[in-house]
N, C-alpha and C positions, 0 to 999 in steps of 0.2 A: 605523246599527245600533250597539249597545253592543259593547264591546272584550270579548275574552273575559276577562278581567282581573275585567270591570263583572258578567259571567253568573254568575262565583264570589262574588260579593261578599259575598252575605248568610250563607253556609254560611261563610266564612272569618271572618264577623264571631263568628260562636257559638261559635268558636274562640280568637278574639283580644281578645274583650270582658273585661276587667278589673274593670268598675265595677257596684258592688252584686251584685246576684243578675240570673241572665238565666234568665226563665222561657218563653219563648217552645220551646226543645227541648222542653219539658216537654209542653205544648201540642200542638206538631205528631208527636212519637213517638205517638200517642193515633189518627191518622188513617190507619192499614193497609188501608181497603178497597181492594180490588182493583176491586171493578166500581164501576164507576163512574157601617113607620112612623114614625115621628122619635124618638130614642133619644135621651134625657141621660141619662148617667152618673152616681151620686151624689144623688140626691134621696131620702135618707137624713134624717129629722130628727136632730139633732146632741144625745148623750145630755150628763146635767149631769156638764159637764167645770169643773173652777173651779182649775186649774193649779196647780203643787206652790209654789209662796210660800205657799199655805191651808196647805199642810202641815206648815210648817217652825214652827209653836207648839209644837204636840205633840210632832214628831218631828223635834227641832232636832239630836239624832246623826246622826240615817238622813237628815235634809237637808245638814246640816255634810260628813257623807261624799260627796253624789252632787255638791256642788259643786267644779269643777273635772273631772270625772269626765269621761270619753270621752261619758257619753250627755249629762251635761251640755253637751258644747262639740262634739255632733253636727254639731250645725245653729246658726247663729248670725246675727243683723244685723251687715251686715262694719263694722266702728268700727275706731279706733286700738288697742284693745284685745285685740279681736277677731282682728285680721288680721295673721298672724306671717309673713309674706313680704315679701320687700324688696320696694315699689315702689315706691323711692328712684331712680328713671330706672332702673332695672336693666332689660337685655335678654337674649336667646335667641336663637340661633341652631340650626333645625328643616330639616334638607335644604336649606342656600343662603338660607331666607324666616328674615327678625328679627322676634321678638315684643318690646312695650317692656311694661314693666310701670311707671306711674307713678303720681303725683297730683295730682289738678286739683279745687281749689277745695273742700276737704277729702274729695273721693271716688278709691278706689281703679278705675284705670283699668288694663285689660290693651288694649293696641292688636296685634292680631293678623291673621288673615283672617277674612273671612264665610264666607256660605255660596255665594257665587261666587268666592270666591276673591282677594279684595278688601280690602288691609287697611282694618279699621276700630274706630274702638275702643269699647271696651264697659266699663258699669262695672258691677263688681261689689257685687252688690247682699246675698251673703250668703256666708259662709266655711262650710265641710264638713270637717267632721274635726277631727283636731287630731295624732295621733301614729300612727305615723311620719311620715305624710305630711296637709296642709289643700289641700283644692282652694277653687274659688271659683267663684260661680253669677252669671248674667248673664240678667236678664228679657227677654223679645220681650213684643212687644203683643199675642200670641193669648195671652196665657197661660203661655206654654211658660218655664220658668227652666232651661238649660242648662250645662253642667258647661264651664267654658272648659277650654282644651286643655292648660295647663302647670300640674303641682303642686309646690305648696313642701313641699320634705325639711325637715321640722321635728328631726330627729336632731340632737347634736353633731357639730360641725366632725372632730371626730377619729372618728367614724363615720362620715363619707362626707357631712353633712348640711348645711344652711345651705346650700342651692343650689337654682335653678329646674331642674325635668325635665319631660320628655313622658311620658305612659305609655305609648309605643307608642316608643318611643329608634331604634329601628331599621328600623322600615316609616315609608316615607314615605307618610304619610293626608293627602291632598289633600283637597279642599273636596267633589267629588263621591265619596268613597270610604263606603260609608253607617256607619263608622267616626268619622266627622269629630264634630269638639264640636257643630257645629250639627244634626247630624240627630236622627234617634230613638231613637238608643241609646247616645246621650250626655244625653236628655230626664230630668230631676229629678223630673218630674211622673210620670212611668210606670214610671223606673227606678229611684231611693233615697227617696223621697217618704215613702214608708211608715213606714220604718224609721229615719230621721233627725229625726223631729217625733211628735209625742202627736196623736192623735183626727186623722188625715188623711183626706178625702174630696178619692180626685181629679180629678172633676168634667169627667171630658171630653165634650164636646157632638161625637156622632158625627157628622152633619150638617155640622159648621162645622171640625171637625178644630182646637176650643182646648179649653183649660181652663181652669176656675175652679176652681183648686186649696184649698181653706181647712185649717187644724188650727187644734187651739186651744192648744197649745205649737210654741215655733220646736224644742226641744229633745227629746230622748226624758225626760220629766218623769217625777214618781211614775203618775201616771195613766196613761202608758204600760203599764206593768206592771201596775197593784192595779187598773185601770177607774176610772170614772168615778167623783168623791169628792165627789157632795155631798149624797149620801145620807150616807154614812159621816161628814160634817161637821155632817149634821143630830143623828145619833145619838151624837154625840160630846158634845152639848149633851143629848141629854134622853132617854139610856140604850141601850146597844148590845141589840143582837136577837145572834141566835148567828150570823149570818155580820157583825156587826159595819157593816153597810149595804155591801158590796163585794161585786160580782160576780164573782172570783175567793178562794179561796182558796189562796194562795202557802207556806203552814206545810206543806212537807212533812213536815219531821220530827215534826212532832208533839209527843208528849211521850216517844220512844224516843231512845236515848243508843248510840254507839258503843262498844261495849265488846269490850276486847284481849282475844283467845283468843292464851296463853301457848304453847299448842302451835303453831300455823299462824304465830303472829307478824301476824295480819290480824285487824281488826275488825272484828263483826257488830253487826247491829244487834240491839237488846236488843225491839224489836218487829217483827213483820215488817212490810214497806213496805205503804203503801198507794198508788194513781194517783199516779205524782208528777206535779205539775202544772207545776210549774217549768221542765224540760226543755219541756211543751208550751207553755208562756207565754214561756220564753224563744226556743223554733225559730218563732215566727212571725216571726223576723229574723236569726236566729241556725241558718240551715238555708237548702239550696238547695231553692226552692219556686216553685211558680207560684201566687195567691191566689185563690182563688174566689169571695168575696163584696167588695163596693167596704169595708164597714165591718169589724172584727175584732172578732169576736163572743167577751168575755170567758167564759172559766173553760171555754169548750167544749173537745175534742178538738182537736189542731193538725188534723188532717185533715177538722175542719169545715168550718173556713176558710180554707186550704192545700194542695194535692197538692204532696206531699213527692216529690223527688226519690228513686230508687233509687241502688242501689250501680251505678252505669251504667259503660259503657266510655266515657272519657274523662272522667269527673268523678270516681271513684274507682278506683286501683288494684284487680286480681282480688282479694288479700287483704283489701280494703275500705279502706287508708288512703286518706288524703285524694291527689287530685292535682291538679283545677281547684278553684276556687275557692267551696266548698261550706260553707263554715265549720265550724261545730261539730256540731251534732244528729245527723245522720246517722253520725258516727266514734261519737259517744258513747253510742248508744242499740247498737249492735255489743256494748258494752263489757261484763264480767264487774262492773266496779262499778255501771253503771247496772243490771243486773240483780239485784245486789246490797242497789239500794234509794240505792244514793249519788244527792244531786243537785245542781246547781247551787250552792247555799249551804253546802253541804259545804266546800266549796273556797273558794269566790268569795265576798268581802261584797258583797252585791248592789246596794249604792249607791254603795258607789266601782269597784266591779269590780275592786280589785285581790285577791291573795290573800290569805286570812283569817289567814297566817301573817306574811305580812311579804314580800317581793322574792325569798328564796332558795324555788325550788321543793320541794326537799327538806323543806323543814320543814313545809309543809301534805303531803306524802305521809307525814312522820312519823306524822301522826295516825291514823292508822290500819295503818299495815304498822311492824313493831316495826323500829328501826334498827339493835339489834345483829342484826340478824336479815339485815336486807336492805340496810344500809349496809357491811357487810362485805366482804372482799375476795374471800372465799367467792363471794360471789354477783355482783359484779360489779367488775372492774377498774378502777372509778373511782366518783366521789360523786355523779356527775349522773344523777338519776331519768331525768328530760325526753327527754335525748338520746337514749335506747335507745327509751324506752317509749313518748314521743311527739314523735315525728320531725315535724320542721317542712317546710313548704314555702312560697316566695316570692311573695307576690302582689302586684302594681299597682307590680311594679318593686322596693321595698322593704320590705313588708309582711310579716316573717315572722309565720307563723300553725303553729298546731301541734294535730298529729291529736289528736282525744280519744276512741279505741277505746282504750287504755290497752295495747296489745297488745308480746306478744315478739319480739325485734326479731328474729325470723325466718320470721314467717308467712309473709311472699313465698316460702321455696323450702321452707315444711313441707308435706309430701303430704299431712298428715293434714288439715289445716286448712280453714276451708269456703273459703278461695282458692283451693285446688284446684278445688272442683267449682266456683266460679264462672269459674276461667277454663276449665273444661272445656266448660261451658255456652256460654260466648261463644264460644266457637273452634268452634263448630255441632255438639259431641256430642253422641251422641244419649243414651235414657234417661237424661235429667237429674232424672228423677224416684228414681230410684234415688241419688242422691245428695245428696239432702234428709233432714239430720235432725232431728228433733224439737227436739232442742236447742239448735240454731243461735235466735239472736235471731231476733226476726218480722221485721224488713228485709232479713236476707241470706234468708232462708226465701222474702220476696215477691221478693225480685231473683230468687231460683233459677226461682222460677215462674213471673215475668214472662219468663224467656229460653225458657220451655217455645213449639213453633211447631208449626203444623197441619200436616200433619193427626197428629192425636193418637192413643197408642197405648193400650191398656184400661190401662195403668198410670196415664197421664198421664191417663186422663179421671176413674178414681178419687180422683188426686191433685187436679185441677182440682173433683170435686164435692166434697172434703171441704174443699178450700182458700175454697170460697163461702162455709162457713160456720165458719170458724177464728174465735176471740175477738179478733185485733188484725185492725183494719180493713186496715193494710196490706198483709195477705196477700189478704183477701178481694179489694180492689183490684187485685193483681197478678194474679188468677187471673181475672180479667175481662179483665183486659188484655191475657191471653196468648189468653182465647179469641177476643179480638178480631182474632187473626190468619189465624181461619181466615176464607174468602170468605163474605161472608152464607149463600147456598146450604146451605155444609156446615157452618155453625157452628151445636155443639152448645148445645141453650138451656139449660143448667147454668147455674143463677147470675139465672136472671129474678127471682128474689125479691128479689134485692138493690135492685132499682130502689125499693123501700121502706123500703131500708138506714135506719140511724137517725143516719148518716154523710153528711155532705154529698159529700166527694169520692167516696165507693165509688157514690151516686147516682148522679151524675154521669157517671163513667165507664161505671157499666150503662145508661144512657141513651144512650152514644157506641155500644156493644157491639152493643145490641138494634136500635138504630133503624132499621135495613133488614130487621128482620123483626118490626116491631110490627105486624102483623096476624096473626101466630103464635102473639103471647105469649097464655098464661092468663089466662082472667079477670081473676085479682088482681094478675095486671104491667101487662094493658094497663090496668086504670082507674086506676094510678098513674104510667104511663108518663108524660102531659103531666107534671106534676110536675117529675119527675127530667130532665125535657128542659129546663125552666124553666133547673134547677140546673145542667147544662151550658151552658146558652144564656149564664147571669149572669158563669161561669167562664169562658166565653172574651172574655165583654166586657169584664171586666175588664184583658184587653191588648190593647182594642177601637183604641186609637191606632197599635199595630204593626198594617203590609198586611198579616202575615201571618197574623194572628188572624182578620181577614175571610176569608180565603181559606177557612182552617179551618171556621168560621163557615160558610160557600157549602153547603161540603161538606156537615155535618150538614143544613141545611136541604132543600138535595136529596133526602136520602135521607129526611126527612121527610116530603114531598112539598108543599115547599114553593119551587116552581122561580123564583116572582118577587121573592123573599126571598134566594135563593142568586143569584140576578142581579144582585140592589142589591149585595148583600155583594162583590161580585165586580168589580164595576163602581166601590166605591170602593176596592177593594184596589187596583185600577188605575193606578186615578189619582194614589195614593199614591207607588206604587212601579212604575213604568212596565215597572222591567226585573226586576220579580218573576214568575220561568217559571211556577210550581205558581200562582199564578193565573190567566195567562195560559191555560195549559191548562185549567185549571176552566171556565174564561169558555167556552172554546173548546167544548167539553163541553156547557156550559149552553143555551149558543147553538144545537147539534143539536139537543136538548132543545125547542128553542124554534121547529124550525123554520127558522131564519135560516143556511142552507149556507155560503151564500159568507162570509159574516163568521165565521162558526166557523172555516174552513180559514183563514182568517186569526190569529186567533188560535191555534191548534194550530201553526202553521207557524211562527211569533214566539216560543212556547215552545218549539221545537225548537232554535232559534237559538239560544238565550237560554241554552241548558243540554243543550248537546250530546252530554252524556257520560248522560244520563237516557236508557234505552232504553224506556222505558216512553212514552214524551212520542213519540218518532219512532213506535214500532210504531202508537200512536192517531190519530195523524198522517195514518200510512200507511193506514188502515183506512177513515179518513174519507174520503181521495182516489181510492179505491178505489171509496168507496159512492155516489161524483158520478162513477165513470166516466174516470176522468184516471189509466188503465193504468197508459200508457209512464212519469209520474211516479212511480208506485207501482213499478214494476219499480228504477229509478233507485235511489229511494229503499231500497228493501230491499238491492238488491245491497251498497250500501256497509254499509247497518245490517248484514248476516249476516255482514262482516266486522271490524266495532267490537265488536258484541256477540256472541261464538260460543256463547255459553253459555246465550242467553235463549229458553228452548225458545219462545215465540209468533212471535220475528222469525223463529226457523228454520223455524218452522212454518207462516208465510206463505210465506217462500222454494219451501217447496217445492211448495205450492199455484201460488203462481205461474209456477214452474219446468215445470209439467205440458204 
């Protein structure tokens, strides 16, 4: 039996995970109910990509800029060039175990552990990053190209840099900790893939559990950004059309200019904004997100191809700064300047990524807020913008990163501020609807409403039916989500329209919402329901390689009534991840379902084990042993559960049936 150490593991890992984005919370927040083929991934034809070298005739500035550029030297073939980490015989020393970092026969070799624990050595096949910190990738034979366990501090010596580190310094991650470089959320292919290369399909064959990963840049190229350029290379020879042949257009600004209003000391724009697309082109990597479709569908909505994270407890503070690891989008889009119409190229030259002023931050804030105005002593006791306005936080050890709400650096303890009503929400007050205003940006609006929970009061179902059909998708999304919490039973069907949403993600999740009462819906929901079930089915397969997406995956299908499909799904979460409980329980569940007793109580009994602190997993447990007749177990079993969990009105509530 697993150590209870092994039962927490994967809840500890969503916790301690540093690397890329981690979309799987995103995913399983989404599965509230209470009651309870052969698939390849990626068979996508591959659009005309022809890599940014085509580019750099015309646009030898905006090439000359992105070279050397972080997105440039994302992704890289490891060469001497390439690879800025000693592995001049350099070692490591990780809890007592040495890692050697050498060279053998002109390739770079880390000799570390396996996946049993085994040193062995591996050679690195591609470098990641480049500042602050470059990791280094190691191909297996399924497929799989895996993040190795030590990164090089690319910083100066006299910053702390030029040295091998762990990104975990202080937990000892063993070989079976599902932490470890070898497993799946240390995986290249599931986990930074995307985001580190142009045009990626990542090709997982559910069945055989590998992948055939391909892109047609190692790096984030032009084509990452503009789409696919050879349309745009044909029209460059023999005359542009007005999108220029590109499936985005990235010109927010237009032909509007910033112009200084001498009263406010702040610039307006001399046009009002239009969509800016930028922030949406740039949050398909640049934002904590789960992705919904295997390809990234140019110039659409992020929330096409994306469920964006909210302002959640544990990835952003109540007053919305940044606190794990969420990058930018979601601080920025909070922001009075992204309201304002400011965007990404405002600030940032988008081929080098560095500032469009030069290294001191103050002087791109110059451009628009006047400096005698707000460089003064009057208004703040020192010359540093950044440090007030956007407060940094630590990632992957040495990675600072910095909030982009642009916010006063006292929202944390201002009552008035929408931090208050978010942390009033999360701390379970009620009427949270009364504390929504119109004004707040549409992501703190959708967080406030995503925290709204059943059963609902005639305020909250107002707010919930007006929230269905609000102008930014993310509200409409959260107000699906919140009704996702009441029991199918009592959930009000506010929002079935949405299942024809012109949004992929808001589909999607009204797919999750409805599904155990689609023989309820109206006419015009149920004949779009399969649809919208499609568009969830594709979003979860998308992190079809993590058990726990199967698991997820089980779930919907059951309540589709699709019982031998939630088996397979359940059956390879399994196998995967042996000691994953929320499957184990599912299976357990399925198996009643199926008729098969004794192997269900098996299963049920395994996930009690597994995740003993889950009152929900014993009480079904309990019920099952009950419904075969095996009393004195059920008696046993409650006694201890009515005193682990006092508060869960079903365990008490058998106690006392049973107590008669």
């Amino acid at each position: 039996m697993f150590s209870r150490e092994r039962r927490s593991a994967y809840s500890e890992a969503m916790t301690r995970l540093p690397l890329c984005f981690l979309v799987l919370p995103i995913l399983l927040a989404c599965t509230a109910d209470d009651e309870t083929g052969d698939l390849v991934l990626g068979a996508v034809s591959t659009p005309a990509f022809i890599g940014s070298e085509s580019c750099a005739d015309c646009h030898a500035r905006q090439f000359r800029d992105w070279q050397g550029s972080h997105h440039q030297r994302a992704m890289q073939v490891a060469t001497a060039d390439t690879v800025l980490g000693d592995f001049d015989n350099a070692s490591i020393d990780y809890f007592g175990r040495t890692s050697a970092m050498l060279r053998d026969a002109g390739a770079f070799v880390m000799r570390t552990e396996n996946e049993h624990g085994k040193p062995e050595r591996f050679i690195v096949s591609h470098t990641f990053g480049v500042y602050p910190l470059q990791q280094y990738l190691t191909e297996f034979a399924d497929g799989r190209k895996q993040v190795l366990p030590f990164a090089w501090d690319t910083r100066p010596p006299g910053q702390g840099g030029q040295r091998w580190y762990h990104l975990y310094p202080d937990a000892d991650i063993r070989h079976d900790d599902p932490l470890h470089w070898t497993g799946r959320l240390a995986n290249w292919n599931y986990m930074c893939a995307e985001c580190h290369s142009t045009n990626v399909t990542v090709g997982y064959d559910l069945d055989r559990d590998a992948f055939d990963t391909t892109f047609s840049e190692v790096s984030v190229g032009c084509e990452a950004c503009h789409g696919p350029g050879a349309e745009h290379r044909r029209q460059a020879a023999s005359g542009f059309d007005g999108s220029y042949g590109l499936q985005v257009d990235l010109d927010d600004r237009g032909v509007a200019a910033w112009v200084m209003d001498p009263q406010t000391g702040i610039a307006r724009r001399s046009r009002e904004a239009r969509r800016q697309q930028q922030p949406e082109s740039c949050g398909q990597c640049h934002s904590r997100r789960a992705p919904l479709i295997e390809n990234y569908d140019y110039g659409k909505p992020l929330l096409d191809t994306h469920r964006v994270a909210l302002l959640e407890d544990g990835l952003y503070h109540a007053d919305g700064r940044i606190q794990d690891e969420v990058f930018v989008y979601g601080s920025f889009v909070q922001s009075k300047m992204y309201a304002a119409g400011v965007t990404c190229t405002d600030c940032h030259n988008a081929h080098s990524g560095e500032l469009l002023t030069g290294p001191a931050p103050n002087d791109v804030c110059a451009q628009c807020h006047l400096p005698a105005r707000f460089a003064s002593k009057e208004h703040a006791a020192h010359n540093d913008c950044v440090s007030c306005h956007m407060q940094d936080e630590v990632y992957m050890g040495i990675d600072r990163r910095r909030d982009h709400s642009f916010r006063l650096p006292t929202t944390a303890s201002d009552v008035n501020h929408y931090g208050a009503a978010v942390a009033y929400a999360r701390s379970g007050g009620g009427a949270v609807a009364a504390h929504i205003d119109k004004a707040y940006s549409p992501i703190v609006r959708a967080t406030l409403i995503s925290l709204l929970r059943a059963p609902f009061d005639k305020d909250e179902l107002v707010l919930l039916e007006s929230a269905t059909s609000d102008a930014d998708p993310l509200v409409r999304l959260a107000a699906l989500q919140a009704i996702h919490t009441a029991p199918p039973r009592e959930r009000p069907m506010v929002g079935s329209d949405l299942l024809s949403d012109p949004v992929r993600a808001v589909r999607a999740q009204a797919a999750l919402t409805f599904v155990s009462l689609r023989d309820r819906l109206p006419a015009d929901a149920a004949r779009v329901f399969p649809s919208a079930a499609d568009d969830y089915r594709q979003s979860v397969l998308t992190a079809a390689s993590q058990p726990e997406s199967l698991a997820v995956l089980a779930d919907f299908e059951f309540r589709a009534g699709d019982n031998a499909s939630s088996l397979r799904y359940l059956e390879l979460s399994i196998k995967r991840a042996p000691e994953l409980a929320v499957a184990r329980h599912a299976y357990g569940l399925a198996l009643i379902r199926d008729k098969r007793y004794e192997a269900a109580i098996e299963q049920l009994e395994l996930a009690h084990r597994l995740a003993p602190d889950n009152a929900r997993f014993v009480y079904v447990y309990a019920v099952a042993l009950n419904q075969l007749g095996r009393v004195e177990e059920v008696k046993s079993l409650i006694a201890r559960a009515r005193n682990a969990f006092p508060y869960d009105t079903d365990i008490q509530a058998f106690w006392r049936l049973l107590d008669r």
